[in-house]
RODO-2510 file (C-alpha; in nm, 4 decimals, decimal comma):
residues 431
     n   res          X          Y          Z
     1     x     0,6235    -0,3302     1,3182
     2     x     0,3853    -0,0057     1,2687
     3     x     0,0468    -0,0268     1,1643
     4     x    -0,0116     0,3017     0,9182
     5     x    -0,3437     0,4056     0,8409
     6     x    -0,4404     0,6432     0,5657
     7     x    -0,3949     1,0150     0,7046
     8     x    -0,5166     1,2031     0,4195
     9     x    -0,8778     1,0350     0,2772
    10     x    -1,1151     1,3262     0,2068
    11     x    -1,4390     1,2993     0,3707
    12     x    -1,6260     1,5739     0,1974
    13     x    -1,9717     1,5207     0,0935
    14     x    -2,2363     1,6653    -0,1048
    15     x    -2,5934     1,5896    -0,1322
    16     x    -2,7772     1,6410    -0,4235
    17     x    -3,0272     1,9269    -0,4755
    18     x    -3,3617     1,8596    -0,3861
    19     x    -3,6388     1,8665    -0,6650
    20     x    -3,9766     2,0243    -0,6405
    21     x    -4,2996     2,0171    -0,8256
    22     x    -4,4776     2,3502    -0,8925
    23     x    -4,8979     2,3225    -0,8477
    24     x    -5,1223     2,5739    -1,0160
    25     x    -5,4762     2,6306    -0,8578
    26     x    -5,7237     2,7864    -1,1073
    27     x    -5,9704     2,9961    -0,9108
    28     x    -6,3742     2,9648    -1,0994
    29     x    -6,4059     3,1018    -1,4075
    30     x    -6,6994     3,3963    -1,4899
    31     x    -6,8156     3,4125    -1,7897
    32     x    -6,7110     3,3096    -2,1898
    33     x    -6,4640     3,5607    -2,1075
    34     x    -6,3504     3,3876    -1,8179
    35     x    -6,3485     3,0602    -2,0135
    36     x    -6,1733     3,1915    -2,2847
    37     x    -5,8582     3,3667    -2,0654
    38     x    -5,8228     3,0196    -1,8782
    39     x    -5,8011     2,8590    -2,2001
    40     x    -5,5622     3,0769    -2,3306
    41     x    -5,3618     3,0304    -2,0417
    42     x    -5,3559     2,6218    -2,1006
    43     x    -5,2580     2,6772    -2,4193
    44     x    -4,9658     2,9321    -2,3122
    45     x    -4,8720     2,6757    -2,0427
    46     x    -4,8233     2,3999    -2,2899
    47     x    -4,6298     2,5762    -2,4430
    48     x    -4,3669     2,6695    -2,1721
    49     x    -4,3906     2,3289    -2,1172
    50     x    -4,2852     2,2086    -2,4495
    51     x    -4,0449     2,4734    -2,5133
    52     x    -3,8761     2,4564    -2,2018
    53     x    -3,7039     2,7414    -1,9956
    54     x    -3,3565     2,8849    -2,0624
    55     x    -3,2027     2,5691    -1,8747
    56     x    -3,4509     2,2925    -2,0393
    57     x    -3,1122     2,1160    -2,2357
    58     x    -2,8234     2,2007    -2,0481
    59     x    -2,6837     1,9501    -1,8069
    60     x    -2,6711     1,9808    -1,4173
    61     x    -2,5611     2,2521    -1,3766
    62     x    -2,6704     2,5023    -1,6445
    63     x    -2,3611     2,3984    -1,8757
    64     x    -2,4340     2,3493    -2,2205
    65     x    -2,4748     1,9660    -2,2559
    66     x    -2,6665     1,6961    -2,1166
    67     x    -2,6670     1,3348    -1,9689
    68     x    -2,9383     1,2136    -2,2026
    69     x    -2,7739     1,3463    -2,4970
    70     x    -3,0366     1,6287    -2,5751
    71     x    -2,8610     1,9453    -2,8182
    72     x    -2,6744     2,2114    -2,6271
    73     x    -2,7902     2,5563    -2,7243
    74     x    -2,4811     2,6181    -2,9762
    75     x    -2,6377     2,3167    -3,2070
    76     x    -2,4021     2,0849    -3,1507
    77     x    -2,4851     1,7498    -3,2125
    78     x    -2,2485     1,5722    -2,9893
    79     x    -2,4314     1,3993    -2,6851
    80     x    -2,1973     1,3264    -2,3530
    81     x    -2,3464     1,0502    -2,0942
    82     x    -2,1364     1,1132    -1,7440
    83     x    -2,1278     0,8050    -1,5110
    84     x    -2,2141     0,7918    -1,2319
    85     x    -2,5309     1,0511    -1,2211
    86     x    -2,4362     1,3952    -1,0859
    87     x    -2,4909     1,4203    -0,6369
    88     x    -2,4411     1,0635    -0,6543
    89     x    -2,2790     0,8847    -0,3530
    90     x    -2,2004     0,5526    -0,2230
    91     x    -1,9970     0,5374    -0,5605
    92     x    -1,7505     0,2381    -0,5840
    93     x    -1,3919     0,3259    -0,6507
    94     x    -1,4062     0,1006    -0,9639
    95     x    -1,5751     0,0106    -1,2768
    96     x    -1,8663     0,3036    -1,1993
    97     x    -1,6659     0,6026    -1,3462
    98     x    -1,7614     0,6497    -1,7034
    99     x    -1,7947     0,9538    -1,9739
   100     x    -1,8773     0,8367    -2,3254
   101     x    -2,0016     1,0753    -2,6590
   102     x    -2,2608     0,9694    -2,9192
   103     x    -2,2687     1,2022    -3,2334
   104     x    -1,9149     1,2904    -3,1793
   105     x    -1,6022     1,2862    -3,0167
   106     x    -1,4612     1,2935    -2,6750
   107     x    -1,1630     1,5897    -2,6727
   108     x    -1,1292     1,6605    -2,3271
   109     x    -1,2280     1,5366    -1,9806
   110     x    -1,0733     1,6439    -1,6623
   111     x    -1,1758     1,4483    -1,2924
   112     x    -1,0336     1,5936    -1,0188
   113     x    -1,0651     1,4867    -0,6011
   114     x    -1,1588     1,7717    -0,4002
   115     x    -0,8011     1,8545    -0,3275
   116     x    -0,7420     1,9060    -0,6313
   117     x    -0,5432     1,5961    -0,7383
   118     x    -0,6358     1,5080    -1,0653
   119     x    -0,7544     1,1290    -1,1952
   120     x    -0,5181     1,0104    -1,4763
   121     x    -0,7376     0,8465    -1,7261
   122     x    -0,7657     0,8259    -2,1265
   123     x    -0,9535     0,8830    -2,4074
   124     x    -1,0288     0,5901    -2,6289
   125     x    -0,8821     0,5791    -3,0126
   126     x    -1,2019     0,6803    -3,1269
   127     x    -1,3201     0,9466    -2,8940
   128     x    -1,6087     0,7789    -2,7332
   129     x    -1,5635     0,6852    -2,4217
   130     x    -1,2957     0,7442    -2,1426
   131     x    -1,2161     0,5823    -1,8355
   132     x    -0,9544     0,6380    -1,5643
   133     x    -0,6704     0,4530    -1,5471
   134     x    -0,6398     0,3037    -1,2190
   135     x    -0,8878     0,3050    -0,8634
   136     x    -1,0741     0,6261    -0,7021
   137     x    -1,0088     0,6895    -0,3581
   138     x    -1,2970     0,5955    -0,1255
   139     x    -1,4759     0,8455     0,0727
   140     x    -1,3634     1,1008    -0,1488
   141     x    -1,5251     1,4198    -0,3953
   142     x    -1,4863     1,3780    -0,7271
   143     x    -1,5569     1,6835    -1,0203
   144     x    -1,5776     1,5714    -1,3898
   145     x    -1,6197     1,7753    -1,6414
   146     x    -1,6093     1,6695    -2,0357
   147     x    -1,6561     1,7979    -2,3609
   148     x    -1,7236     1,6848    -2,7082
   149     x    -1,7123     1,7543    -3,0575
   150     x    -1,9007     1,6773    -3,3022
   151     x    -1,8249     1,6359    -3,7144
   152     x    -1,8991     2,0548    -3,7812
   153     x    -1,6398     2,1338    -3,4961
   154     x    -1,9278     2,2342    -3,2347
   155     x    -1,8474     2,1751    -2,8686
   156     x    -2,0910     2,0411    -2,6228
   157     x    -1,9405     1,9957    -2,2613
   158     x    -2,1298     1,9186    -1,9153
   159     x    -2,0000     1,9060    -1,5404
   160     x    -2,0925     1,6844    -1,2646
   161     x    -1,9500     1,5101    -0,9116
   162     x    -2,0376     1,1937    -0,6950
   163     x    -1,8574     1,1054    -0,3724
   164     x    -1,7483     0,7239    -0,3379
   165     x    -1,7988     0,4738    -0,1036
   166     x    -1,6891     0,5244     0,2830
   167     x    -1,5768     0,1049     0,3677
   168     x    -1,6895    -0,0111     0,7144
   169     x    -1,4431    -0,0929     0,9878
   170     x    -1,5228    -0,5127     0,8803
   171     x    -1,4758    -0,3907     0,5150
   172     x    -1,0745    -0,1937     0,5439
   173     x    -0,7590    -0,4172     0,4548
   174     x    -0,4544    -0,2037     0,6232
   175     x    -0,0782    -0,3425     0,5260
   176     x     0,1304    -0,3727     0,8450
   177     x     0,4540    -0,2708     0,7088
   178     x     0,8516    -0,3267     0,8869
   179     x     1,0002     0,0581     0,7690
   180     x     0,9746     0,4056     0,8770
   181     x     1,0649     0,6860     0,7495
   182     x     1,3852     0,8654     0,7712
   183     x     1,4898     0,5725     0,9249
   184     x     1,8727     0,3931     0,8165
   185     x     1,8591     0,0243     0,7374
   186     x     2,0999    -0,2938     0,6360
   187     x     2,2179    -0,4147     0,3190
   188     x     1,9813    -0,7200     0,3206
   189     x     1,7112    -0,5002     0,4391
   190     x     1,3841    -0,6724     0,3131
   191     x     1,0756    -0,4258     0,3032
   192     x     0,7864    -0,6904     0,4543
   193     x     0,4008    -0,5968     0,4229
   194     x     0,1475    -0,8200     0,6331
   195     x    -0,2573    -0,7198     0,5813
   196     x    -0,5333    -0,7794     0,8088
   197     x    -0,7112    -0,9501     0,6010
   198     x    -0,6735    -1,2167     0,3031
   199     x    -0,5964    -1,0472    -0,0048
   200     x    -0,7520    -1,2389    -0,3052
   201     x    -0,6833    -1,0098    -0,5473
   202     x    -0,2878    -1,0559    -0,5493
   203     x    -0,2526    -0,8577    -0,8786
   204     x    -0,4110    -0,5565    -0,8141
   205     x    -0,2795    -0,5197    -0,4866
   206     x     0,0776    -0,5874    -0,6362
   207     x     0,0177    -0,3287    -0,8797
   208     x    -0,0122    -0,0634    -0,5943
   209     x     0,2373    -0,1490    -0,4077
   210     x     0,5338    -0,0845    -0,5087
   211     x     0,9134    -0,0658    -0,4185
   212     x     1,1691     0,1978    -0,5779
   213     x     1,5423     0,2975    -0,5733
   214     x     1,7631     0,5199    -0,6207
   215     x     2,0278     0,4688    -0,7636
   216     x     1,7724     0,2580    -0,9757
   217     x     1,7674    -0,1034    -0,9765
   218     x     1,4717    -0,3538    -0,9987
   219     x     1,2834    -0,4705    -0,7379
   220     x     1,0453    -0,7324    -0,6580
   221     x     0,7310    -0,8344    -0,4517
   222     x     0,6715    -1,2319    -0,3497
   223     x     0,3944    -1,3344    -0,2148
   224     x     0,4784    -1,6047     0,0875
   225     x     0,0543    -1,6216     0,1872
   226     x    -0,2298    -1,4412     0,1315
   227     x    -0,1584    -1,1899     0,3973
   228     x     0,1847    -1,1267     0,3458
   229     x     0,4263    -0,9730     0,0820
   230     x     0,7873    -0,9048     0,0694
   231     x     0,9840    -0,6703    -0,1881
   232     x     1,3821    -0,7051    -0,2451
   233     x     1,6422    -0,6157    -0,5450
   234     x     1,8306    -0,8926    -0,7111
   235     x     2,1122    -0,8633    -0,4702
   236     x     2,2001    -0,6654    -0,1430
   237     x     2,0977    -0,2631    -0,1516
   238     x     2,4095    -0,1007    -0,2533
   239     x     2,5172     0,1505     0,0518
   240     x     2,3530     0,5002     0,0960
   241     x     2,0703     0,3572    -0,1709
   242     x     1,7185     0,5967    -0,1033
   243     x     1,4482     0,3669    -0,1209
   244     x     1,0273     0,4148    -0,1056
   245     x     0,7482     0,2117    -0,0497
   246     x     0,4381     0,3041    -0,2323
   247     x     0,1471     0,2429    -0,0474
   248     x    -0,1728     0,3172    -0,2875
   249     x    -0,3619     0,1220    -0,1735
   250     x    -0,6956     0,3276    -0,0486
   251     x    -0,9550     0,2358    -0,2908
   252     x    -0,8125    -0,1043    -0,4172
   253     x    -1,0446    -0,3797    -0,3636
   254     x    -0,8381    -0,6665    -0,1835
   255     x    -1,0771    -0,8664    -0,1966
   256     x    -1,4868    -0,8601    -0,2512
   257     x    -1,6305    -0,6062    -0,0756
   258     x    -1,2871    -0,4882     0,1124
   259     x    -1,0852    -0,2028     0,0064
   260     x    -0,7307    -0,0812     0,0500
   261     x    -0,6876     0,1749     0,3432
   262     x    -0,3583     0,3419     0,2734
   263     x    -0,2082     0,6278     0,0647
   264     x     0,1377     0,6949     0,0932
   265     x     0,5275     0,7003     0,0609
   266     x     0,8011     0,5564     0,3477
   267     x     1,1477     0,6661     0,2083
   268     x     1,4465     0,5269     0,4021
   269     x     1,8352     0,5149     0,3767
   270     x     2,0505     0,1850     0,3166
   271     x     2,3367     0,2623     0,5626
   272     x     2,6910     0,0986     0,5082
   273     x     2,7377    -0,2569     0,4203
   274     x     2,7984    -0,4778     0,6635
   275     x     2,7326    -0,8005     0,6387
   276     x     2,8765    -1,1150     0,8954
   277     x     2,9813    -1,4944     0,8480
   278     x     2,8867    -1,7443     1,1724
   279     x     3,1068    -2,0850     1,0857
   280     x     2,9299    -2,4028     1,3100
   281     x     3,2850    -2,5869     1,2525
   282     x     3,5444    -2,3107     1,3461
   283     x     3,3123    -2,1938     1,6145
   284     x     3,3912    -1,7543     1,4760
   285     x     3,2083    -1,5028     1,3792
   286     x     3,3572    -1,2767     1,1025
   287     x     3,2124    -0,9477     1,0361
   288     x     3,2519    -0,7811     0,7038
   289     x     3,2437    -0,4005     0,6478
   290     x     3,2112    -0,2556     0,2897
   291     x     3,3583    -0,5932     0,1647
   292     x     3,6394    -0,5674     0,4296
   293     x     3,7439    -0,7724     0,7196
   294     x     3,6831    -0,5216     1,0317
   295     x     3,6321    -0,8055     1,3125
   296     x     3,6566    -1,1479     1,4101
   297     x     3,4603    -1,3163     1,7332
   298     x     3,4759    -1,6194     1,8844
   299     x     3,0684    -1,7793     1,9194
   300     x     2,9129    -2,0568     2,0421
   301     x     2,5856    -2,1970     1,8092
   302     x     2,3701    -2,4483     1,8718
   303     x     2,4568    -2,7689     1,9914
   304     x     2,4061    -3,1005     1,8677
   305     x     2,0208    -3,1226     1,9907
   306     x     1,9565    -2,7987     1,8645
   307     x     2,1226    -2,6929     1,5421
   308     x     2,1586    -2,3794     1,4164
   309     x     1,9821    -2,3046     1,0923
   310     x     2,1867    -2,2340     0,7780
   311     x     2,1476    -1,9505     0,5463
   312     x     2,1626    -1,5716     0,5367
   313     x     1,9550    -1,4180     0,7665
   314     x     1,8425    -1,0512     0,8455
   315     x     1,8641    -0,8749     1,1971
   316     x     1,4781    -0,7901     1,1901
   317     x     1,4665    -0,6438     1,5770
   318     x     1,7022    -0,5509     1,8276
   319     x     1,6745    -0,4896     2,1847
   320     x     1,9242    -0,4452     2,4815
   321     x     1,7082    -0,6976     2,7066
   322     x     1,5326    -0,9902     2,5692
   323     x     1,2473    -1,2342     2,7936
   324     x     1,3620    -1,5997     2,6808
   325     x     1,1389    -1,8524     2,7418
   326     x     1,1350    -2,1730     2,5678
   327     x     0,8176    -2,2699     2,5742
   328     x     0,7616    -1,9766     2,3495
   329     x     0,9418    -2,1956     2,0898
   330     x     0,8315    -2,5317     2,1785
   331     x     1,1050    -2,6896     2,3560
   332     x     0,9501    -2,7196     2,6611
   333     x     1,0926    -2,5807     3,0286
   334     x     1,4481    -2,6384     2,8663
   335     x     1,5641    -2,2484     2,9865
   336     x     1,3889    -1,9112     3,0842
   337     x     1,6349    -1,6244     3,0935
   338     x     1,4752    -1,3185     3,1283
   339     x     1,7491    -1,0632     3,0884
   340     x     1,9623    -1,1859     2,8142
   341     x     2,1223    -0,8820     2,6904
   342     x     2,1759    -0,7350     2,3511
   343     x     1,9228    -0,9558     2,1816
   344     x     1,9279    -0,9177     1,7981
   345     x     1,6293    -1,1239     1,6024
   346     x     1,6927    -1,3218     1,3022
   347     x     1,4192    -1,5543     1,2533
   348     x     1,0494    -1,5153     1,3517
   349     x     1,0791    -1,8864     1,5242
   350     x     1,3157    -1,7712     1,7514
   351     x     1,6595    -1,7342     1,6564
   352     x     1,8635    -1,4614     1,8170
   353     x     2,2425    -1,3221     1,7714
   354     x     2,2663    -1,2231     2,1338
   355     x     2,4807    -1,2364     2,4961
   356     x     2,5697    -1,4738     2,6841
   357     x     2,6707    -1,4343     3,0378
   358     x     2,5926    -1,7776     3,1636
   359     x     2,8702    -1,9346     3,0232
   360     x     3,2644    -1,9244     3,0925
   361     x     3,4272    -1,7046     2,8377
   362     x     3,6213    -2,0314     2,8015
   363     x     3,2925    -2,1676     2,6342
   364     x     3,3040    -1,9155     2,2815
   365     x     3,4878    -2,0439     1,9888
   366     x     3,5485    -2,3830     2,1050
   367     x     3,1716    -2,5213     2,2091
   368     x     2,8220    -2,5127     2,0367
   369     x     2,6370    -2,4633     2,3376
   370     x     2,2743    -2,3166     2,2346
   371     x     1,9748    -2,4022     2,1421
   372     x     1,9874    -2,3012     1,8188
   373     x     2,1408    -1,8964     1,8375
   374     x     2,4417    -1,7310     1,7575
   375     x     2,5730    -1,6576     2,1049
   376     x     2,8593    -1,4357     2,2075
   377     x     3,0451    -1,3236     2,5411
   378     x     2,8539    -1,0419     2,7210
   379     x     2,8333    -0,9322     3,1158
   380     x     2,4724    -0,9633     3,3223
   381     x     2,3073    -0,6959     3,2350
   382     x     2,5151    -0,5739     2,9246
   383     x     2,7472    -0,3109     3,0699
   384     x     3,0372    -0,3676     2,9866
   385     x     3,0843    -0,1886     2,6263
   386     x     3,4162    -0,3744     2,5136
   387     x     3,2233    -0,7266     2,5604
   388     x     3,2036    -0,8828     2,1462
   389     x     2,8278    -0,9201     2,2374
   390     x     2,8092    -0,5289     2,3157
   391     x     3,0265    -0,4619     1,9992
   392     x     2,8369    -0,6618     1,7942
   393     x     2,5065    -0,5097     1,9282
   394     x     2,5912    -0,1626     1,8912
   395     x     2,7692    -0,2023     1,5477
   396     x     2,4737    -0,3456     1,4148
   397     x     2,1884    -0,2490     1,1740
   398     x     1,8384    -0,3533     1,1774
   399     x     1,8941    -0,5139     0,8057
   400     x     2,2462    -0,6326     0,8563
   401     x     2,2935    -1,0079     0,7436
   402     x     2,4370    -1,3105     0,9351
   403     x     2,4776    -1,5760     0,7788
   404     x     2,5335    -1,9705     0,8852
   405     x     2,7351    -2,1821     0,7312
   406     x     2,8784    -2,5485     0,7805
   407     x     2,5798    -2,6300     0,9933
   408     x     2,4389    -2,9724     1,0067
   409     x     2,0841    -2,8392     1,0097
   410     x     1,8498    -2,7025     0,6712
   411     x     1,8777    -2,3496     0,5214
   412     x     1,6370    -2,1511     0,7103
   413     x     1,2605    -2,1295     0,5342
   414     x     1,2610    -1,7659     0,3453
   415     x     0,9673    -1,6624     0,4962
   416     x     1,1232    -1,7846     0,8862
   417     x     1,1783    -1,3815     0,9315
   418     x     1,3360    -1,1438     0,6869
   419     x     1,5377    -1,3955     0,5110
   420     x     1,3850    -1,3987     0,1173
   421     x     1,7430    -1,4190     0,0224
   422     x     1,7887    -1,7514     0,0578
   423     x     1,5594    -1,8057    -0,2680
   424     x     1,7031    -1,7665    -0,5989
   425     x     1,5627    -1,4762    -0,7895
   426     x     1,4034    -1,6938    -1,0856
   427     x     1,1741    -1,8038    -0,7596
   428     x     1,0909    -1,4838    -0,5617
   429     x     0,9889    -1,3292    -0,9237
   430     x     0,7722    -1,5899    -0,9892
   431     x     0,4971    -1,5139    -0,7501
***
């Protein structure tokens, strides 16, 4: 499991221009003359001030239009209101980005993040007001720039940027997500995202994350808490399937007050299928490559004390040299083996495909002798390659299914590891 953070937030900002007033100091007057010039100046003052200088109507920044609607200097009567105010910062990523026209209609408006990367929004049916489509980016630099028409064709436009909101440490959800990139996984292959933090707001967070194929098929997120959330297809990924997680998630409020952290694709490869069949009664393992027998081993599962869980479940980890303590699963000081070898996970509680060198190779295929995993024949210290365990290990995928059957314990819980496929479809879509 990787923690990814968001490598590409901008952190430009920029302030907003400083205003100053302008004094005038009137030295003593001599004279009627005197008088008479400073009154003439007044009145020549009052006038600037009511006429304005050259940039009295446009809007921030010299353009022809205006945030309170005043007439650009082509006549038009269209008025454009930009929200938020132009310099402003601190902006949240939602609900603050407005641009609305009085007098007129709204016929173009472009927002773009300082990169470049534009914000895909829409212009109401009636031209007066649009609004962007999904979430801004936090800590980002935003340019928007509008225009207007109104009913004699005359364009008024105006230009302005804001920076949004940079989240504290306390106030960033990241998703801790099972894939990497480039990377080749199993046909059950279940793409698993765990936050840091409670997500309340399931549906937006659904809505950008997302899970795609190629070739194409649907796929679905379920939510199993409100921390984690696991995507599948229908059925198993067909073999050499391309498939990306879409984290877009920077900006999206998880919850009040806590945003989304990353922005970004993980594409991976669905390597051949190979999926394998562990039968508690006939004591074999069968293994199944693209929908052909390709080997058969004899196991040993749990024993009566400790049954094996039924139900298809995914290698989620796999390491040459597994620590295995029992008390880590609640059973007590029943064993601690600290080199088992070829350890394959298959349940976050604990159960493990994996080698056994403790026990006579008279013990596989005819006795269930663990405490709950599917065990076969290996060496101390796992060097013999022609062992089943090493076979097994090395012919393996993280993503590969095993599945139980003819155990006398339960199916194993859907969210007990990687193992959503033990829940009908109908269900999984449901949430």
């Amino acid at each position: 499991m990787t923690e990814q953070t968001a490598a590409d937030t901008a952190t430009g900002v920029e302030g907003a221009a400083a205003g100053g007033r302008r004094t005038w100091g009137v030295r003593s007057a001599r004279g009627r003359r005197g008088l008479m010039a400073l009154a003439l100046g007044a009145v020549l003052l009052g006038a600037a001030a009511c006429g304005g200088d050259a940039d009295a109507h446009s809007g921030a920044d010299g353009k022809n239009g205006s945030a309170n609607g005043s007439a650009p200097a082509n006549g038009s009567q269209a008025a454009l209101t930009v929200l938020p105010a132009n310099g402003a910062t601190g902006v949240d990523t939602s609900g603050a980005l407005k641009v609305s026209a009085a007098k007129g209609k709204l016929t173009k408006v472009a927002v773009t993040s300082q990169d470049g990367t534009p914000v895909d929004g829409a212009i109401s049916a009636d031209g007066g007001s649009w609004t962007p489509k999904g979430t801004l980016r936090t800590n980002t630099h935003y340019s928007v720039s509008a225009t207007a028409t109104d009913t004699d064709g005359k364009a008024a436009s105006q230009q302005s940027a804001f920076t949004t909101v940079k989240p504290t440490a306390s106030a960033t959800n990241y998703g801790i997500f099972n894939v990497d990139s480039g990377k080749t996984y199993g046909v059950g292959m279940e793409v698993s995202i765990r936050f840091n933090k409670p997500v309340t707001n399931q549906a937006d967070v659904r809505h950008a994350v997302t899970v795609t194929a190629e070739p194409s098929v649907p796929v679905e997120g379920h939510w199993f808490s409100s921390q984690r959330i696991d995507f599948r297809p229908e059925n198993y990924w067909a073999a050499g399937t391309k498939v990306t997680l879409h984290l877009k998630l920077d900006g999206v409020k998880t919850s009040k007050g806590v945003y989304g952290a990353q922005y970004k694709d993980v594409t991976f490869t669905i390597g051949r299928s190979q999926t394998s069949v562990a039968d508690n009664k006939t004591k074999m393992l069968t293994i199944y490559r693209d929908g052909k027998l390709l080997k058969t081993y004899p196991t040993s599962l749990g024993d009566a004390d400790h049954t094996t869980y039924n139900g298809k479940m995914v290698i989620e980890e796999k390491d040459k040299v597994v620590d295995m303590d029992s008390q880590t699963v609640g059973l007590g000081n029943a064993y601690r083996i600290k080199d088992v070898p070829h350890g394959m996970r298959l349940s976050d509680s604990g159960t493990f495909a994996h080698g056994n060198y403790w026990r006579p190779a008279s013990t596989f295929g005819h006795e269930n002798t663990s405490h709950g995993c599917v065990g076969l024949r290996d060496v101390k210290g796992g060097g013999d390659p022609t062992t089943p365990a090493a076979w097994f290990y090395d012919n393996s995928l993280i993503g590969d299914v095993v599945q139980v059957v003819n155990s006398p314990d339960k199916v194993i819980p859907p969210s007990n590891g990687l193992n959503g496929w033990n829940m009908a479809w109908s269900s999984w879509v449901e949430s």
